[in-house]
C-alpha positions as CSV (number, residue, x, y, z in Angstrom):
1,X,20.4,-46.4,34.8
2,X,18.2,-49.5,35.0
3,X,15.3,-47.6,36.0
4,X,15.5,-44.7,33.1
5,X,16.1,-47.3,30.7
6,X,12.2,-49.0,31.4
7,X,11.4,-45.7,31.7
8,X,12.5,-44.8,28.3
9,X,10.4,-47.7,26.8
10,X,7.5,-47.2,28.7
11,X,7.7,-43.5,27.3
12,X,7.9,-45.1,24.0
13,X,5.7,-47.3,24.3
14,X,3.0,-45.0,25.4
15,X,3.9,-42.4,22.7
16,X,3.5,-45.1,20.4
17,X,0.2,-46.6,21.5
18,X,-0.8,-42.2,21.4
19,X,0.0,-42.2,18.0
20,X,-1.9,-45.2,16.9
21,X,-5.2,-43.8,18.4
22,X,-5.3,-41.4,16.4
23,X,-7.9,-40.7,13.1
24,X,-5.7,-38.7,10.5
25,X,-8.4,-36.5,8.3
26,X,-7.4,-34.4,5.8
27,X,-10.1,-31.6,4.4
28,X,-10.4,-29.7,2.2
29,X,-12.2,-26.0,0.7
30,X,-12.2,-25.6,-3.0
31,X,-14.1,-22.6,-4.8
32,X,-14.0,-24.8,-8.2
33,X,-15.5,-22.0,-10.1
34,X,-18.7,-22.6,-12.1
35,X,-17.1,-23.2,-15.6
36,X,-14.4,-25.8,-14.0
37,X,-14.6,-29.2,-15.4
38,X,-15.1,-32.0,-13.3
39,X,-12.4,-33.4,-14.4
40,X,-10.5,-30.9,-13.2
41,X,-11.6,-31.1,-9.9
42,X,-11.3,-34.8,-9.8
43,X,-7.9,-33.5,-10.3
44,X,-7.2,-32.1,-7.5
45,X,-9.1,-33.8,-4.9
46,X,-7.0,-37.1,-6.2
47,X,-3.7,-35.1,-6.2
48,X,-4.4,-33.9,-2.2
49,X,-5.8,-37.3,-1.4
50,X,-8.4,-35.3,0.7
51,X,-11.2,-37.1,2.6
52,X,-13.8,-34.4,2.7
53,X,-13.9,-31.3,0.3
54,X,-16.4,-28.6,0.7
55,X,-17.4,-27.6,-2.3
56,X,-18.3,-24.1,-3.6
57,X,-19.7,-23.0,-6.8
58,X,-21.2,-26.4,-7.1
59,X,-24.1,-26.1,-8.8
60,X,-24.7,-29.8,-9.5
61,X,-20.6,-31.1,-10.4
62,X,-20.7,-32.4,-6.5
63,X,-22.4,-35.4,-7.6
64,X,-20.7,-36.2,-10.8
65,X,-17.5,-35.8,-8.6
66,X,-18.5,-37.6,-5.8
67,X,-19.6,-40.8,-7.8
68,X,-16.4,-40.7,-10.1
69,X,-14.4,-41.2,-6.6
70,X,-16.5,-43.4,-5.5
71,X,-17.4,-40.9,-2.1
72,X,-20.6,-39.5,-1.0
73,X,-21.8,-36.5,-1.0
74,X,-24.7,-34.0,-0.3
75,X,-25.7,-30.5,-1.1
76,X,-26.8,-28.1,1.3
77,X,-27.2,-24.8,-1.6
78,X,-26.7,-24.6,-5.1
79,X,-23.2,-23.4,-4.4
80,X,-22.1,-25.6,-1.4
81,X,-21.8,-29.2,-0.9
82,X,-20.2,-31.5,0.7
83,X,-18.0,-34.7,-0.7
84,X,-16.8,-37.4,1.7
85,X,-14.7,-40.4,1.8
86,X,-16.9,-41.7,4.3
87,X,-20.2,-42.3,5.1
88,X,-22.6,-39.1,5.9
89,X,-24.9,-40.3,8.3
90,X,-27.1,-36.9,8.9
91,X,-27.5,-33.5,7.5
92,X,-28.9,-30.0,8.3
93,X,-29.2,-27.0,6.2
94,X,-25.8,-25.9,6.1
95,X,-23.9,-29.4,7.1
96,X,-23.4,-32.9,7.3
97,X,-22.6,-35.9,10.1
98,X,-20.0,-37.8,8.8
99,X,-18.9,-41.2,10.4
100,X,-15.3,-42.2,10.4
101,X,-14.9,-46.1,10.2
102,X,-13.9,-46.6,13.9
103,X,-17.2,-44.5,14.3
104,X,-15.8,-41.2,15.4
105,X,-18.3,-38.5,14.4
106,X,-17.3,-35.5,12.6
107,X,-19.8,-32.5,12.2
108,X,-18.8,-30.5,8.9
109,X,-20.0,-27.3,7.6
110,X,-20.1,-25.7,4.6
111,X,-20.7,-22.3,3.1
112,X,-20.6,-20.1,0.3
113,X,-21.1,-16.4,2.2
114,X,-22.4,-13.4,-0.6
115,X,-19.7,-12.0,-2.5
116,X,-20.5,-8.1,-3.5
117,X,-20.0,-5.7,-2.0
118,X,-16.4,-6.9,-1.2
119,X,-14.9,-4.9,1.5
120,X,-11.3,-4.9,0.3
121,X,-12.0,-3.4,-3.2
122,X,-14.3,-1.2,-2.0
123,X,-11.0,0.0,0.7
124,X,-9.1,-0.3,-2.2
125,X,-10.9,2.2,-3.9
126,X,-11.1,4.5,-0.9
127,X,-15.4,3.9,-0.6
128,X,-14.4,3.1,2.8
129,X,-11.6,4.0,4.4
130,X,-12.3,3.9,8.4
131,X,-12.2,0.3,10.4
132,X,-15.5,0.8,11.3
133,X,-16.9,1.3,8.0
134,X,-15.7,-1.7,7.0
135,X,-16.9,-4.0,9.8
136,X,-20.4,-2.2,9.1
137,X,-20.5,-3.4,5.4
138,X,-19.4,-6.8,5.9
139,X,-21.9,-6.8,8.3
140,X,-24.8,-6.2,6.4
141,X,-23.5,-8.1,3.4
142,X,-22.8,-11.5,5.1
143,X,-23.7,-10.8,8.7
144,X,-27.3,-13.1,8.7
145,X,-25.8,-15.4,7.0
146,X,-23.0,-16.0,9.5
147,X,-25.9,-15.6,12.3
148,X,-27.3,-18.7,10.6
149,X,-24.1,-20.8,10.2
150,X,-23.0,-20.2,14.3
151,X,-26.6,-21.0,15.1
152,X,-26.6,-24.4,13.3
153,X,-23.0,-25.2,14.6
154,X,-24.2,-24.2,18.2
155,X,-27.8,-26.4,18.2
156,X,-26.0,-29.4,16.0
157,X,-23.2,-29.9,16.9
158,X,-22.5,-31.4,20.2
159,X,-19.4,-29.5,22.2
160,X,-16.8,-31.6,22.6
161,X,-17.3,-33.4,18.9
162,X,-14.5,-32.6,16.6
163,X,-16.2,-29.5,13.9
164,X,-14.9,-28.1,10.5
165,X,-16.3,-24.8,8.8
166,X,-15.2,-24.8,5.5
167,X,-16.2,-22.1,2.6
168,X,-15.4,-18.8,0.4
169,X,-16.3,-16.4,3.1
170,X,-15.5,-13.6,0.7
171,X,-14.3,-11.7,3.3
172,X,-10.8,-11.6,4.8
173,X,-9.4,-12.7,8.3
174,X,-9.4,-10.8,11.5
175,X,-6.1,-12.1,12.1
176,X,-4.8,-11.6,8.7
177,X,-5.5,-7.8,8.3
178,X,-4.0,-6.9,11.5
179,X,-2.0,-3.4,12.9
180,X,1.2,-4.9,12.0
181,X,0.1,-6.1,8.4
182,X,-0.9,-2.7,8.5
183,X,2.3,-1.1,9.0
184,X,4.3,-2.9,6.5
185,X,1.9,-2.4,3.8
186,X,0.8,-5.7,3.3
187,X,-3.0,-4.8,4.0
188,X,-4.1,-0.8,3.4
189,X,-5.7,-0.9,7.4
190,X,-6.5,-2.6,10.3
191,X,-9.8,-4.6,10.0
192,X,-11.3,-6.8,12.9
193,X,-13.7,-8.3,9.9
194,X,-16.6,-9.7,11.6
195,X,-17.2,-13.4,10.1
196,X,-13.8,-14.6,11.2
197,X,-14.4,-12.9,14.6
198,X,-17.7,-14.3,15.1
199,X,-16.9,-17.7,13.7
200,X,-13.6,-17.7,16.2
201,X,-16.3,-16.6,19.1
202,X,-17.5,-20.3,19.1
203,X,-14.2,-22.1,19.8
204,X,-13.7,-22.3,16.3
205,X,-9.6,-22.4,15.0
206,X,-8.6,-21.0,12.0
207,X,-6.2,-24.1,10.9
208,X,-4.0,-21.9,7.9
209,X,-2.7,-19.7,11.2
210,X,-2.8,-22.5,13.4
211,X,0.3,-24.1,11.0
212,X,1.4,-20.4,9.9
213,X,1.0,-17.8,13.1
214,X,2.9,-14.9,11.2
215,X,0.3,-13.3,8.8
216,X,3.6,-11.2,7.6
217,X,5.8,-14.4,5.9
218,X,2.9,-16.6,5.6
219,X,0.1,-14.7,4.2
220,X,-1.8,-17.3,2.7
221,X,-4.1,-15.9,-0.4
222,X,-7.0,-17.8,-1.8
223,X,-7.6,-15.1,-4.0
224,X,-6.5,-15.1,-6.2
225,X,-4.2,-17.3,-8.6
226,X,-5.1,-15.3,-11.5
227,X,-2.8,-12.3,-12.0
228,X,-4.1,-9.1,-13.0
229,X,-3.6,-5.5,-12.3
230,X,-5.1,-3.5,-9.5
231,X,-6.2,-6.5,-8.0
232,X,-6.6,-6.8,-4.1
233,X,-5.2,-10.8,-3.0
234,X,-6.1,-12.2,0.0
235,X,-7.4,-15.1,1.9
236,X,-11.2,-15.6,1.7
237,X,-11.0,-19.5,1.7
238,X,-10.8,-20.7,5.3
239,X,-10.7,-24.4,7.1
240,X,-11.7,-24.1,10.6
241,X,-11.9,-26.4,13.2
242,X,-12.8,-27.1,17.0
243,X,-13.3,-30.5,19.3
244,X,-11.7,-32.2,22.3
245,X,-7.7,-33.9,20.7
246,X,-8.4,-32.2,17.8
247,X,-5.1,-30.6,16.2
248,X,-3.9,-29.7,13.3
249,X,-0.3,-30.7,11.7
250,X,-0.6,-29.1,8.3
251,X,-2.0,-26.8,5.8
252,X,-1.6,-26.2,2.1
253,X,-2.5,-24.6,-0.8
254,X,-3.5,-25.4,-4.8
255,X,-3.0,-23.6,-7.4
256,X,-1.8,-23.9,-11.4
257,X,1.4,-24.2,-12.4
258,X,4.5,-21.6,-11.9
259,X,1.8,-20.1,-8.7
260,X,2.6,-19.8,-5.3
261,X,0.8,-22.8,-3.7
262,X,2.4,-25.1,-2.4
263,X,1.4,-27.6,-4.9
264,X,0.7,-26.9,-8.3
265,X,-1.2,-28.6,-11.1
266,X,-1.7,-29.0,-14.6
267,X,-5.0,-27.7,-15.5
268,X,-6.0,-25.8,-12.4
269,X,-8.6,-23.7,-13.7
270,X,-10.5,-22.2,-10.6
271,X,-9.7,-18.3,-9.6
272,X,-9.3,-19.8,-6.0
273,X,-6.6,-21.9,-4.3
274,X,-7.7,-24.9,-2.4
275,X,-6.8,-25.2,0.5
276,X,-6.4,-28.9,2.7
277,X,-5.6,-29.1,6.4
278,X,-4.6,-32.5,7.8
279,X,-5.4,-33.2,11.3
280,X,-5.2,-36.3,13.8
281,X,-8.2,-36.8,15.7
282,X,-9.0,-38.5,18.9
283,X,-10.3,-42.3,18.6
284,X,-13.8,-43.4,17.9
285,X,-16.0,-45.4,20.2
286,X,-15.7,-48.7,18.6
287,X,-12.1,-49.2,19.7
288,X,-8.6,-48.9,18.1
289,X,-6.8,-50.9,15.6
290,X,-6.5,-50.9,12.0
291,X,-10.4,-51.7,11.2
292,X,-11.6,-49.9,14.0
293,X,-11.7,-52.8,17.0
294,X,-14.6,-53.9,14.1
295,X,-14.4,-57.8,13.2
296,X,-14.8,-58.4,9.4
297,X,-15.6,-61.4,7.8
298,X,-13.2,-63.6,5.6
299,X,-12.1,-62.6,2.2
300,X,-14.8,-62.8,0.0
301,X,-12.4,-62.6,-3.2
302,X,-11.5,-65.5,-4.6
303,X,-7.0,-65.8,-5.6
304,X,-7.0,-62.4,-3.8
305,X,-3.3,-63.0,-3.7
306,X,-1.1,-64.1,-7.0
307,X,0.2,-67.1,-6.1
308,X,-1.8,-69.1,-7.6
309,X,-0.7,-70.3,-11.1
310,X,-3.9,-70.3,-12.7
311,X,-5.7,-67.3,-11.7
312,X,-9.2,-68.6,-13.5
313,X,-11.2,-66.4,-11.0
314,X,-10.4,-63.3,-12.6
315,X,-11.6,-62.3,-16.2
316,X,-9.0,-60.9,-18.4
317,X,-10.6,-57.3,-20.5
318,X,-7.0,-56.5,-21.7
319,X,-3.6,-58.0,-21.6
320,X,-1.2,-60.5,-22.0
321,X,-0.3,-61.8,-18.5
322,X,-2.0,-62.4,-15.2
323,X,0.9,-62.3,-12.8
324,X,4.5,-62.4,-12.6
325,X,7.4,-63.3,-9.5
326,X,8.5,-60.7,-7.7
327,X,12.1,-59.5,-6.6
328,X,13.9,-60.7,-9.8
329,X,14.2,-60.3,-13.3
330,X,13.5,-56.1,-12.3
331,X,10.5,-56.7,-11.0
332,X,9.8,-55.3,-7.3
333,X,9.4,-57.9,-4.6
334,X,5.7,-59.1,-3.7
335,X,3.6,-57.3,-1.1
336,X,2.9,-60.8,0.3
337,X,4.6,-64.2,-0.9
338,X,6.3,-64.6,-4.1
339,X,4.1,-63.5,-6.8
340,X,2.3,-60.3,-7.5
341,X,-0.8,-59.2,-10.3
342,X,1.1,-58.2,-13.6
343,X,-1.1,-57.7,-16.4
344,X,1.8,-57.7,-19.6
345,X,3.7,-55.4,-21.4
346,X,0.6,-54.3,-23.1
347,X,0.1,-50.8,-23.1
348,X,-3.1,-51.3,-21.1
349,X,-3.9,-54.4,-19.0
350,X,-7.1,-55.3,-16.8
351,X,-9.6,-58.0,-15.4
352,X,-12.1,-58.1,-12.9
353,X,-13.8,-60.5,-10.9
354,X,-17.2,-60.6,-9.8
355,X,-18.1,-61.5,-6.3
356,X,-21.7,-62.4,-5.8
357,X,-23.4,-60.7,-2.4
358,X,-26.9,-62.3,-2.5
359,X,-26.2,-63.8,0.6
360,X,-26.4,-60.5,2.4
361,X,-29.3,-59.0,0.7
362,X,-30.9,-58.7,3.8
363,X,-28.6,-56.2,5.5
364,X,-27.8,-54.4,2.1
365,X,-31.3,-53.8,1.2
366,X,-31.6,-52.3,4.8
367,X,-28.9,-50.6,4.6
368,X,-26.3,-51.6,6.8
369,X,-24.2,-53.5,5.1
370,X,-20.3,-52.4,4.8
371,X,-17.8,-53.5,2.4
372,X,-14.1,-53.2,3.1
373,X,-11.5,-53.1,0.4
374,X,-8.2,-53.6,1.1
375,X,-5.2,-53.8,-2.1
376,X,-1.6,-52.2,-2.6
377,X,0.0,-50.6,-5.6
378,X,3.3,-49.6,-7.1
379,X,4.8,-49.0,-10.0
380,X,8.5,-49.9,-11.3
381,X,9.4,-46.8,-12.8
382,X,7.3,-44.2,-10.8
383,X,5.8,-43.2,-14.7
384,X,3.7,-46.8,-15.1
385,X,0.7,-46.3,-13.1
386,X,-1.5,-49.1,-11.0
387,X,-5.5,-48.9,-10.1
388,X,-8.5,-50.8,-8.5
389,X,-11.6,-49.7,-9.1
390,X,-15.0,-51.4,-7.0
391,X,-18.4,-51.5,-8.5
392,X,-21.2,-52.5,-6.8
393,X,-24.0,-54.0,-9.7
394,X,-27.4,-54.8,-9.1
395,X,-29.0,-57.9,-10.6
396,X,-29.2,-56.1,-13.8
397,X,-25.7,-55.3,-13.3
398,X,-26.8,-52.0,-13.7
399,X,-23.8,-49.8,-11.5
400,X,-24.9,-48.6,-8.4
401,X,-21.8,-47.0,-6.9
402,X,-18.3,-47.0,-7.4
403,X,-15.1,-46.9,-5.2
404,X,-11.7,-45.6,-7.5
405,X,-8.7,-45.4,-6.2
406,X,-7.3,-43.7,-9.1
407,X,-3.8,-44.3,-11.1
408,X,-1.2,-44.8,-8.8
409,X,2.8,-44.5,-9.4
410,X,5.1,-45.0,-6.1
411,X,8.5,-46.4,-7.2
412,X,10.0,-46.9,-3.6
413,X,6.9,-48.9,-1.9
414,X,3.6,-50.6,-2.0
415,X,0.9,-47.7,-1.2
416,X,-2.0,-49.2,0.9
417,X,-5.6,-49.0,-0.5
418,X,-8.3,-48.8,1.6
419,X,-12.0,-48.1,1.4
420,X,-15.4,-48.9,3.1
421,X,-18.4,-48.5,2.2
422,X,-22.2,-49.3,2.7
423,X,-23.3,-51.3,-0.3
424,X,-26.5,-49.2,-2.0
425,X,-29.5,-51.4,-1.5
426,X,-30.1,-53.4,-4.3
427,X,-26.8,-54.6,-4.6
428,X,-26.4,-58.3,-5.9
429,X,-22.8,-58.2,-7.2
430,X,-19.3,-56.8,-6.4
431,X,-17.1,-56.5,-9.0
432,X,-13.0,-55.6,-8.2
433,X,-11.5,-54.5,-11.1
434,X,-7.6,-54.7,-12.0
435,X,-6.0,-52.1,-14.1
436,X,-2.4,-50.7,-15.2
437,X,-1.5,-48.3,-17.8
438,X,2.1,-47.8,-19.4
439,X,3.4,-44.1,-19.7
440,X,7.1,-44.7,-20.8
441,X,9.0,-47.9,-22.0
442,X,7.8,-51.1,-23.2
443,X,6.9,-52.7,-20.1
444,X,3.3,-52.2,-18.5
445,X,5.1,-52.1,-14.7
446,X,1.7,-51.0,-12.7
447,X,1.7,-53.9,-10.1
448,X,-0.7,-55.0,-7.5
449,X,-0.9,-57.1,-4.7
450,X,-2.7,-58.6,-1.5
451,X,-6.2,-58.1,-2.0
452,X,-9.0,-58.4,0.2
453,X,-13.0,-57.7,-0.1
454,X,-14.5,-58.2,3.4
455,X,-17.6,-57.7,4.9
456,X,-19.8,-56.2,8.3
457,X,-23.1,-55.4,9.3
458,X,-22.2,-51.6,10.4
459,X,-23.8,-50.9,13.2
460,X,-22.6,-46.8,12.5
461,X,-25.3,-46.8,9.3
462,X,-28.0,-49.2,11.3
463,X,-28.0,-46.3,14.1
464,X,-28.4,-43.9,10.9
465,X,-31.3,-45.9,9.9
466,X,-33.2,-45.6,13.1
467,X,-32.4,-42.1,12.5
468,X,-34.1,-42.2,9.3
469,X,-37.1,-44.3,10.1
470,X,-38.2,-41.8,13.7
471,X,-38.8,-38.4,13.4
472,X,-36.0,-37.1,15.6
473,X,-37.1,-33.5,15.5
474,X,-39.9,-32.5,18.3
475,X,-41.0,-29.7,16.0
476,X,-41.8,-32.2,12.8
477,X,-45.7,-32.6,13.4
478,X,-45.8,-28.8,13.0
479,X,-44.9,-29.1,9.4
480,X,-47.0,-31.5,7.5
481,X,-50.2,-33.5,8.3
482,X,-49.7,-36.3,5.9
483,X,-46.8,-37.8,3.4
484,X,-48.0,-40.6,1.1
485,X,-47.8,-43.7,-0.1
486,X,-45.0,-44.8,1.5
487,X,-44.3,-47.5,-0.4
488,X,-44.6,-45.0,-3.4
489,X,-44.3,-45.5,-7.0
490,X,-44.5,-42.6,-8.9
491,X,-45.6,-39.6,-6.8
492,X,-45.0,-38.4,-3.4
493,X,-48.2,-36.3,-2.0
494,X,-47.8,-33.9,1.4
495,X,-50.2,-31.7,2.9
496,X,-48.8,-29.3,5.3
497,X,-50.9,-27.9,8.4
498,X,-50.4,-24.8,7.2
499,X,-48.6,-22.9,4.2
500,X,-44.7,-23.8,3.6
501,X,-42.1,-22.0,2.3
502,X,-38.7,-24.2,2.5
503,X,-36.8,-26.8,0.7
504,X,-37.7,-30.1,0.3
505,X,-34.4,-33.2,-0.9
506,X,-35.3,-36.7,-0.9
507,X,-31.5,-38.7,0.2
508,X,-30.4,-42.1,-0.7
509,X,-28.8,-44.5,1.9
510,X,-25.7,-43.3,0.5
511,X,-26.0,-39.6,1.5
512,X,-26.6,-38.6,-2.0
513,X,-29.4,-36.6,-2.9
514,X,-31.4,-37.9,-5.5
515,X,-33.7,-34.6,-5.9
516,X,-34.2,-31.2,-4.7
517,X,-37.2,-28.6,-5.0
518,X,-37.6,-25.8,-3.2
519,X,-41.6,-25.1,-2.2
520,X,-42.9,-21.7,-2.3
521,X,-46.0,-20.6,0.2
522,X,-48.2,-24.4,-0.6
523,X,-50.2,-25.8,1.4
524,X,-49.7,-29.2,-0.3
525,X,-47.3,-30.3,-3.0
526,X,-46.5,-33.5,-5.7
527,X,-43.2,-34.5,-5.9
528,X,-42.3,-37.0,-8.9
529,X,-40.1,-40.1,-8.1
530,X,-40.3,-40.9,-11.4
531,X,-36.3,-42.2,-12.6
532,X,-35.6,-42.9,-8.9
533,X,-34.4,-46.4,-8.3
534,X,-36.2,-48.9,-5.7
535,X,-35.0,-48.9,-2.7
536,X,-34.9,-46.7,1.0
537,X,-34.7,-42.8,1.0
538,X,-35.2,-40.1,3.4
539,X,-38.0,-37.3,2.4
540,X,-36.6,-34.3,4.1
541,X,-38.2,-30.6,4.3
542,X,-36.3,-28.0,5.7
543,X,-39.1,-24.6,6.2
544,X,-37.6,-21.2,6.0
545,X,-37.1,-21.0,10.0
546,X,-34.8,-24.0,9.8
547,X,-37.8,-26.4,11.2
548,X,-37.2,-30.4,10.2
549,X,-39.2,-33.0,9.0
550,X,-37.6,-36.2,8.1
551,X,-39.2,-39.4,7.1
552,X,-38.0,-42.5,6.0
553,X,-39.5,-43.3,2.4
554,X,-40.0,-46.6,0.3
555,X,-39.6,-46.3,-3.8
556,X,-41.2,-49.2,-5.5
């Protein structure tokens, strides 16, 4: 008995210690439709608390939304982008690096695959009506494009790495419109549709029939939420996923209100569901722990805890009260000591405080310097709602970047906040703002506690640097002959060795790109920089062959 009771714990123990080296990700694809408002979208992304969202139907919202979250982002088409919680330390034409905070990479694609002829309307109205037929069409509709995606993935991506394809395929499943679903009516035939087949060929996973094998009970339609007659539903929206201890533990849907999601909204406006998988992913290289196995610095924020009676370092905006003692008088108890940040029964409350960062102007300006928030919020009521919001300013104070964590309500605990960053270069100031908002009642119970505003030099983004400043492609010197000045004011000038026909993005350190153009059959071009902030970029020019140049640029 002795020896299966230390069994036991040691069972425990190492099922605990299992579960604790693992990267939980959530991600999400979202066809937002063109007239959606970003607000909208903001929406939903808050609502799923998703950490990367690929994008369809884009066209421009992507960086509206991704700097209203405070994430990054980057387009790869008009249509497709990507928006991440964390950093994106490379990009090809049809994805993105992105480095998880223990350094675990992540390769994610995205993709927005043509959209007429659609098979199952033209099935529906008996244009086709064989198997092969089908495959045929779907073929020559999307069938380069998907030859172009599995190419990318295959040269990119290392093997073993964990890999998400996200996007409107607009075209159905292979293992969706199967004999069976046949039979009971639930598709009109059998259809081995070739992008999920070919996409499947690669090791990819198809995460919505990972969580739900029985295509019968859980069909899963994207398409669509809005209800009309003669219409032909179905799932064209797809999360997929490969990698070594990469597995999936859920998958849902969003749609409007009264729909068949799994969680509905207010003001869901796109004709697609969203749909999120969550996954737990093996650990990075840089070690467990909360941070990573990464050692911070010390609290940079001054009364990052309310214990102190005069709370002098933070700048009341609106308000009656700075803090209040927790676990009587109805208020919850403190995260940490006795007192927690109250702002008043007001119906608003907030203040800020500024930290100054010109000590590490150095590693900003290079970018490689990381900032890590870390906060808790609750409410009293669960209608009250909590935020924190981080700016980073320049010496202007001119906002740079923004982290948000949105309006918060849990009743029953404290819900962690956590986000790091790389400060844009320029930075000079960080300022943590305070916020609660009443809904109900006359108290203004959004509370907020245990604060903390910490700093590393991340060795993840320095890597991306090097990245940045060496061509890492062997095939660059075939595409230009010069790129100057670099430092550059105003105009970027290239000459290419011979003509070009391709796309050309210039990238902040951020992974946002600050412009596009595409370049038809030049043999040299002039790219304004004009309304481009100082600081590092990355010129990039992608030819129609999927050839790579990349070089890191100066803007004066």
């Amino acid at each position: 008995m002795k020896k299966n009771y230390l069994l036991s714990i040691v069972i425990v123990l190492s099922l605990f210690n299992f579960l604790n080296a693992q990267n939980s990700l959530k991600v999400m694809s979202f066809n937002k439709l063109y007239t959606t408002s970003n607000s909208s979208v903001l929406n939903v992304i808050r609502a799923s608390g998703a950490d990367v969202i690929g994008l369809q139907e884009s066209y421009g919202a992507s960086r509206s939304v991704a700097n209203s979250l405070g994430f990054y982002h980057y387009a790869m088409s008009s249509s497709a982008a990507v928006i991440s919680r964390y950093p994106i330390t490379d990009t090809n034409s049809s994805g993105v690096e992105i480095t998880l905070p223990d350094g675990l990479e992540v390769y994610v694609f995205n993709v927005h695959l043509t959209s007429y002829p659609y098979e199952p309307y033209q099935i529906r109205d008996r244009n086709i009506r064989t198997e092969s037929q089908a495959i045929n069409s779907a073929n020559r509709t999307r069938g380069a494009e998907v030859t172009r995606l599995i190419n990318n993935i295959q040269n990119w991506a290392p093997s073993n790495a964990p890999v998400f394809v996200l996007g409107d395929f607009n075209e159905p499943s292979h293992l969706d419109w199967t004999s069976r679903a046949a039979n009971v009516r639930l598709h009109a035939i059998k259809v081995a549709w070739p992008a999920s087949t070919r996409v499947t060929n690669i090791g990819m996973k198809d995460s919505w029939r990972a969580v739900y094998p029985n295509e019968i009970t859980n069909p899963g339609d994207t398409w669509t939420p809005v209800r009309s007659s003669n219409e032909v539903y179905d799932r064209i929206d797809f999360v997929y996923h490969r990698g070594n201890n990469v597995n999936v533990t859920n998958a849902v849907r969003f749609g409007p209100r009264n729909d068949e999601a799994e969680f509905t909204l207010n003001g869901f406006t796109s004709d697609h569901r969203a749909v999120m998988a969550t996954y737990n992913l093996p650990e990075g290289n840089s070690g467990g722990g909360d941070n990573g196995g990464v050692d911070y610095g010390s609290n940079l924020l001054k009364q990052s805890s309310a214990e102190e009676s005069n709370l002098n370092n933070w700048i009341q905006v609106a308000g009656n009260s700075k803090r209040v003692r927790g676990g009587q008088g109805g208020y919850p108890s403190a995260k940490e000591g006795n007192y927690l940040f109250y702002l008043g029964n007001t119906s608003t409350g907030e203040m800020y405080q500024d930290v100054d960062v010109t000590n590490y102007s150095a590693t900003i300006d290079a970018g490689t310097q990381s900032f890590l928030l870390n906060g808790f919020i609750r409410s009293y009521s669960g209608r009250d709602e909590g935020r924190i919001k981080v700016e980073f300013r320049n010496s202007n104070n001119v906002v740079l970047a923004t982290f948000d964590s949105g309006w918060k309500s849990n009743q029953n605990t404290w819900e962690a906040i956590k986000d790091e960053r790389l400060a844009p270069v320029g930075t000079r100031k960080v300022r943590v703002s305070l916020l609660s908002q009443r809904n109900s009642g006359r108290s203004n119970d959004g509370y907020i506690d245990a604060l903390s505003l910490s700093t590393k030099t991340n060795t993840v983004s320095n890597r991306s640097v090097n990245r940045i400043n060496t061509s890492d492609d062997t095939s660059n010197t075939k595409l230009i002959t010069k790129a100057w000045p670099n430092p550059a004011k105003d105009y970027i000038h290239i000459n290419f060795r011979e003509r070009f026909t391709g796309k050309l993005t210039i990238v902040n350190m951020l992974g946002a790109i600050e412009k596009t153009e595409e370049i038809h059959n030049s043999t040299n071009t002039e790219v304004s920089i004009l309304g481009i902030s100082n600081g590092i970029y990355m010129l990039e020019l992608v030819s129609e062959e999927g050839v790579k140049y990349r070089q890191k640029m100066i803007v004066e």
